[in-house]
DRENZA-143526 format. One record per residue (C-alpha): x, y, z; residue in one letter; residue number from 0. Coordinates in steps of 0.05 Angstrom, whole numbers, plus 5000, padded with zeros to 4 digits. Layout:
REM DRENZA-143526
xx, yy, zz, r, k
X, Y, Z, A, NUM $
...
***
This chain:
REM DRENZA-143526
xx, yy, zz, r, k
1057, 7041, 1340, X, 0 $
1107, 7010, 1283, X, 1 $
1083, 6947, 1255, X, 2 $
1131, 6898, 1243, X, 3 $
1131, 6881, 1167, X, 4 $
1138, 6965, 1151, X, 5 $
1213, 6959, 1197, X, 6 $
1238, 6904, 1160, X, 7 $
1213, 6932, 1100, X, 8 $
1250, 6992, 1124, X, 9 $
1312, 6961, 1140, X, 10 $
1308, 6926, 1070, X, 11 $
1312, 7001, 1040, X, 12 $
1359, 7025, 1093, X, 13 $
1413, 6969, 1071, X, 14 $
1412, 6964, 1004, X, 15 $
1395, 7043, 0994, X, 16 $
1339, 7020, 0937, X, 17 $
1265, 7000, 0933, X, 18 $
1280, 6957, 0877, X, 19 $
1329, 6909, 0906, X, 20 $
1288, 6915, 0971, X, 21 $
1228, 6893, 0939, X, 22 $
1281, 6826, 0915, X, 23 $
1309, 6811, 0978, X, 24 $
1226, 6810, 1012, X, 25 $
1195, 6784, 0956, X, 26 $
1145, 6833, 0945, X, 27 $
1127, 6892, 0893, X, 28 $
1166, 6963, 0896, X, 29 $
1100, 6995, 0907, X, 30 $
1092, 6947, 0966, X, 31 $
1152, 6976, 0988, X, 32 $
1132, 7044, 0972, X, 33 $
1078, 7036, 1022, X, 34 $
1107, 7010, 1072, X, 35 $
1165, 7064, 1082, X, 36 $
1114, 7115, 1063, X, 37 $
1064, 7090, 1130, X, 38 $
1121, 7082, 1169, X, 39 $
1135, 7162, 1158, X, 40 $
1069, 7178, 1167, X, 41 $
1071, 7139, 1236, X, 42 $
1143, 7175, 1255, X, 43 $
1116, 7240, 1227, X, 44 $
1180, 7251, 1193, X, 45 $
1225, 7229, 1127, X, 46 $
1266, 7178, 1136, X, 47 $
1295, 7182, 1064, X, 48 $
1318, 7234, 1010, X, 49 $
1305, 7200, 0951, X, 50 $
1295, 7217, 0873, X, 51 $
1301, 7177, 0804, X, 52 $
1380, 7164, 0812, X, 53 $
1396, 7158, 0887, X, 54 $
1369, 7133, 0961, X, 55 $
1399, 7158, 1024, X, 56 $
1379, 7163, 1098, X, 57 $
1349, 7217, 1138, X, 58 $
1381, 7238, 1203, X, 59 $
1318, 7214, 1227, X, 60 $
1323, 7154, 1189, X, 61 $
1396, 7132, 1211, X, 62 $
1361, 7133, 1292, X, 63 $
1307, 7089, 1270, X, 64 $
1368, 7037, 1246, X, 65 $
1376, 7020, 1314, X, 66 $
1302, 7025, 1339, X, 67 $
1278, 6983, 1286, X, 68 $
1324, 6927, 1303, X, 69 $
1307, 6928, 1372, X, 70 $
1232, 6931, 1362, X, 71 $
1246, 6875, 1319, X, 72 $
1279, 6832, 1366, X, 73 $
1227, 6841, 1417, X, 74 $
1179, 6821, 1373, X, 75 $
1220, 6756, 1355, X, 76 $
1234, 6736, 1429, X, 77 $
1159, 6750, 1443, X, 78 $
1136, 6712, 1394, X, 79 $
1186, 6653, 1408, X, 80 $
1168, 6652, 1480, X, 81 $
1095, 6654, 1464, X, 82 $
1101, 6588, 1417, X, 83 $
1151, 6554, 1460, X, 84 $
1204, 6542, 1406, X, 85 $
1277, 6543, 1423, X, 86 $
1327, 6521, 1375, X, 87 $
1369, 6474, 1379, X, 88 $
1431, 6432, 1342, X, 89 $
1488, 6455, 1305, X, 90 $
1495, 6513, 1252, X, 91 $
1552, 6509, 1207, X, 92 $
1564, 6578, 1179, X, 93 $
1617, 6612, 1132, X, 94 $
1634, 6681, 1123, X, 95 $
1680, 6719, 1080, X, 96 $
1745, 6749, 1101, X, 97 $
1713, 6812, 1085, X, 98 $
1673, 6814, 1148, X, 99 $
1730, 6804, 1188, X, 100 $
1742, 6875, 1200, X, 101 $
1666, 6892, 1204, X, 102 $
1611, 6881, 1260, X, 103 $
1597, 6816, 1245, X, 104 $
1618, 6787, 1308, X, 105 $
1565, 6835, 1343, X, 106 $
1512, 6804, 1309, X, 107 $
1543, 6727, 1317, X, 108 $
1542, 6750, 1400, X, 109 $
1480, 6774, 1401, X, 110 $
1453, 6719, 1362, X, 111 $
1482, 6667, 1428, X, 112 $
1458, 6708, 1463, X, 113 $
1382, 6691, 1443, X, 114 $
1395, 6621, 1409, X, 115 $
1441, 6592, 1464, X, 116 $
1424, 6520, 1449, X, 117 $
1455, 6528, 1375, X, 118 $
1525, 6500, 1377, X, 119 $
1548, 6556, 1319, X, 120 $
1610, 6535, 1275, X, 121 $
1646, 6592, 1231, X, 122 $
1686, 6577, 1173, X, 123 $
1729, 6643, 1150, X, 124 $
1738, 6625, 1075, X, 125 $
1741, 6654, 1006, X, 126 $
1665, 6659, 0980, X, 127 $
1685, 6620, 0913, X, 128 $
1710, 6562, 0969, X, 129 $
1646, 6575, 1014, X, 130 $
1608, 6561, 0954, X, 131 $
1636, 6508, 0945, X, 132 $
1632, 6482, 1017, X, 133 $
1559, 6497, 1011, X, 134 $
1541, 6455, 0950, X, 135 $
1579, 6389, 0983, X, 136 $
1544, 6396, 1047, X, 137 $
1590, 6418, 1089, X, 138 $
1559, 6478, 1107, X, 139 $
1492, 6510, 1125, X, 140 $
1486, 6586, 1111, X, 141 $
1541, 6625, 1085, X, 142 $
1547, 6701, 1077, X, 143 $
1597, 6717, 1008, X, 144 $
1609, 6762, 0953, X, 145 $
1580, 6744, 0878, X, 146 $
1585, 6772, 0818, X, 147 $
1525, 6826, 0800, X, 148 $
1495, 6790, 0736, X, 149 $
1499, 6721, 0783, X, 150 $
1424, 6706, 0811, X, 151 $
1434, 6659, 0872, X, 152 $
1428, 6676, 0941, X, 153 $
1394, 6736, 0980, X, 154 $
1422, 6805, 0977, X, 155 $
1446, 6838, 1030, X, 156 $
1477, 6892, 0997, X, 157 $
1518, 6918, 0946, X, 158 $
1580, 6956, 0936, X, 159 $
1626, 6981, 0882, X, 160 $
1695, 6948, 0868, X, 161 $
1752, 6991, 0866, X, 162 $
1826, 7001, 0872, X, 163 $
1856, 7008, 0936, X, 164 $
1938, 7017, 0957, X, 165 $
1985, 7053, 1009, X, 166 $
1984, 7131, 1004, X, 167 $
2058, 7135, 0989, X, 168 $
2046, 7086, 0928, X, 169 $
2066, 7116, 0859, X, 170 $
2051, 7073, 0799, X, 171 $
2100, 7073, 0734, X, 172 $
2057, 7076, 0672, X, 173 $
2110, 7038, 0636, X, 174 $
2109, 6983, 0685, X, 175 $
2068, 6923, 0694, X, 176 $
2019, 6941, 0747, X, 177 $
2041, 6899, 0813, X, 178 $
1976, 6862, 0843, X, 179 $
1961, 6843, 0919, X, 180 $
1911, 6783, 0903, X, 181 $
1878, 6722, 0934, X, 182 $
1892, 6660, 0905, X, 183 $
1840, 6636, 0864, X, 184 $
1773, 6625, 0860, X, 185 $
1774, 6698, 0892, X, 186 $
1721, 6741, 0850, X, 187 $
1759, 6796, 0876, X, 188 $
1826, 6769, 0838, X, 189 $
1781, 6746, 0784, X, 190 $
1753, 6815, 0761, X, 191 $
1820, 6851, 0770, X, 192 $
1864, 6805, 0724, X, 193 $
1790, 6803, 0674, X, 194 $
1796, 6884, 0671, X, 195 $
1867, 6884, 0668, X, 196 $
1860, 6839, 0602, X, 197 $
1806, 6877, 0578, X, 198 $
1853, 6953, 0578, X, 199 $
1910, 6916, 0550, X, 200 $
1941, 6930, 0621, X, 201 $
2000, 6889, 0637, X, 202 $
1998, 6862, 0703, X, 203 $
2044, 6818, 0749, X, 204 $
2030, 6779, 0818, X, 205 $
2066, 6829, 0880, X, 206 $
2036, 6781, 0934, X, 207 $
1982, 6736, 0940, X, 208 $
1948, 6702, 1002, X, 209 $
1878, 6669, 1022, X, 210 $
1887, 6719, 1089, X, 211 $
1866, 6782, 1093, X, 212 $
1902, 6805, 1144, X, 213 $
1967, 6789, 1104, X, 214 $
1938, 6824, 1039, X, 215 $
1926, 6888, 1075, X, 216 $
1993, 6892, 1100, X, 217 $
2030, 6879, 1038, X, 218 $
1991, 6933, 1018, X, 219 $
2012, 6985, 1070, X, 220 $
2081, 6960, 1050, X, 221 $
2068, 6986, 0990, X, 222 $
2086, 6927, 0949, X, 223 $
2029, 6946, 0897, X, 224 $
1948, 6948, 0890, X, 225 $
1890, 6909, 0908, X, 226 $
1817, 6905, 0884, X, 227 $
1774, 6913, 0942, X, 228 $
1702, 6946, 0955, X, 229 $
1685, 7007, 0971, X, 230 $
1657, 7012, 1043, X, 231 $
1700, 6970, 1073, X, 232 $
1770, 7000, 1059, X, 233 $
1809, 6984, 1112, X, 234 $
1854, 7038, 1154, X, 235 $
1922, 7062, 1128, X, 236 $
1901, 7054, 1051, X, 237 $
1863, 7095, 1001, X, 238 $
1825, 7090, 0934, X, 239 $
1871, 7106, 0871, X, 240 $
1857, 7169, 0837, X, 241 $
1827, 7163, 0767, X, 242 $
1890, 7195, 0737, X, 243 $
1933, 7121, 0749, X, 244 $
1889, 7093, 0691, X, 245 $
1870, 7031, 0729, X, 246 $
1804, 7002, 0697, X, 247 $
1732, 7007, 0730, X, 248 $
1720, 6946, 0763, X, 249 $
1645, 6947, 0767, X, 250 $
1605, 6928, 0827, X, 251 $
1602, 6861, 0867, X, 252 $
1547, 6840, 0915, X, 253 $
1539, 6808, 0977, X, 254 $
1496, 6757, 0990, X, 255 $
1465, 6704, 1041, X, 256 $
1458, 6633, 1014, X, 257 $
1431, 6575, 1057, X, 258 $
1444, 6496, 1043, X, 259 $
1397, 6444, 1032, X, 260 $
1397, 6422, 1102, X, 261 $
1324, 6407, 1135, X, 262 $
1299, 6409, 1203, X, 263 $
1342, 6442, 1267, X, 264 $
1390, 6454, 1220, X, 265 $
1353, 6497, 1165, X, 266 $
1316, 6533, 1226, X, 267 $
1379, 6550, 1258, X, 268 $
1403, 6585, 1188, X, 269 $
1336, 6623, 1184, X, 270 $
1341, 6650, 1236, X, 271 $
1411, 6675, 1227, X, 272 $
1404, 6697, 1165, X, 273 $
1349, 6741, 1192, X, 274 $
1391, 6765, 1249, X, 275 $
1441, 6783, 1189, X, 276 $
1386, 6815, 1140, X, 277 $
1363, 6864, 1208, X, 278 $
1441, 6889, 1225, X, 279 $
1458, 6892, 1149, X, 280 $
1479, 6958, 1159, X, 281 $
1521, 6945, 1209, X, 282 $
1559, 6904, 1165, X, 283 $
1603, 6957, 1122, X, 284 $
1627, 7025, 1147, X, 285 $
1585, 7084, 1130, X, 286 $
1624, 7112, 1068, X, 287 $
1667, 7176, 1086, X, 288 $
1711, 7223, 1056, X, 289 $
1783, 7181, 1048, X, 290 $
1846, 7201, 1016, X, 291 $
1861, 7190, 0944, X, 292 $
1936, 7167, 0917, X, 293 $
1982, 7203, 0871, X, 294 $
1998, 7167, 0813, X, 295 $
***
């Protein structure tokens, strides 16, 4: 009843809410796209988006396909493994930023054991400027990290808005230099909030910095000062700064799958994740909801 190549196509739209950058990520024209979402209503018999010139966003309808379509999906991948007799084997080396810590990621890492349980899977929990890195020596396969929006490499998974993020009972002194929870560098996150900073005329000093997440978002809650951080995945106890504290925007940042130049077991091991990655996209970052803003 759904074929195949309309769900991911679907899926595609779903996580980056646009037929342009869906088109990217599959490699095919928007009005491929287009038609693909548009036979996959007709096959449903109901929208799955709202959409218009400025903005895409899911259906009720189209938020229960999510789940359908990625099960469909996997069917159709076990199916068609089983049929062809190919089971993959050897050793993956992936890296993920600390900003899926706190996300669904592990979900899709289990279920993706689950069907590929001859892959010896290795996860390195870095910085995506270090991951890069990693991934040009060698040392790594596939890795899923942040870039910059005008940067080209890698496959989009999807992309959010940076902004500025602190405890509740935080009040910022105008007169004061603004006190920064950062990573250490070559964070992009650290990288556009000193860059913006600069750019106002904003002066700035270094509250706390750490490579760990964990220890960021605490000093945070502590109150110790402001950190740049995206949009959907704002983590509990801390809340976007109102536009009043004068902070500068901060843009957008995307996130991105980018494999190595591996061959063989260990190229067809990161295919396939990434694809178990590009299905669950959405699962990735929290649906956005209403969250408390700061006096400043």
């Amino acid at each position: 009843m759904y074929d195949p190549a309309q769900l991911r196509t679907f899926l595609a739209v779903a996580q980056t809410l646009s037929f342009t950058q869906a088109a990217r990520r599959l490699g095919v024209r928007q009005s491929t796209v287009s038609q693909h979402v548009r036979r996959l209503e007709d096959a449903t018999g109901r929208p799955l988006f709202t959409r218009d010139t400025h903005s895409v966003e899911l259906t009720e309808d189209g938020e229960a396909m999510l789940g359908f379509a990625r099960t469909i999906l996997r069917a159709h991948e076990r199916a068609a493994a089983y049929f062809t007799g190919t089971r993959l084997r050897g050793r993956l080396r992936f890296g993920a930023s600390e900003d899926f810590v706190v996300t669904r990621l592990p979900e899709i890492l289990e279920s993706f054991r689950r069907e590929h349980p001859e892959v010896d899977l290795e996860l390195t929990v870095e910085l995506s400027g270090t991951l890069d890195a990693r991934l040009e020596a060698g040392r790594l396969d596939l890795i899923l990290a942040k870039r910059r929006t005008k940067e080209s490499a890698g496959e989009l998974v999807w992309q959010d808005s940076l902004i500025w993020i602190g405890s509740p009972r935080l009040r910022l002194d105008p007169e004061r230099p603004v006190p920064l929870i950062v990573f250490p560098p070559p964070g992009i996150t650290r990288a556009r909030a000193l860059e913006a900073l600069e750019a106002q005329g904003r002066s700035w000093r270094i509250a706390c910095t750490s490579s760990s997440l964990s220890a960021n978002i605490a000093a945070a809650r502590a109150g110790l000062g402001v950190m740049a951080h995206t949009r959907e995945l704002v983590p509990p106890g801390l809340s976007q700064l109102p536009a009043r504290a004068g902070l500068p925007d901060l843009g957008d940042v995307d996130f991105v799958l980018r494999k190595g130049r591996q061959r063989g077991k260990a190229q067809e091991a990161a295919d396939a994740l990434a694809a178990a990655i590009l299905a669950g996209g959405d699962r990735l970052h929290r649906p956005r909801r209403a969250a408390g803003h700061l006096t400043a």
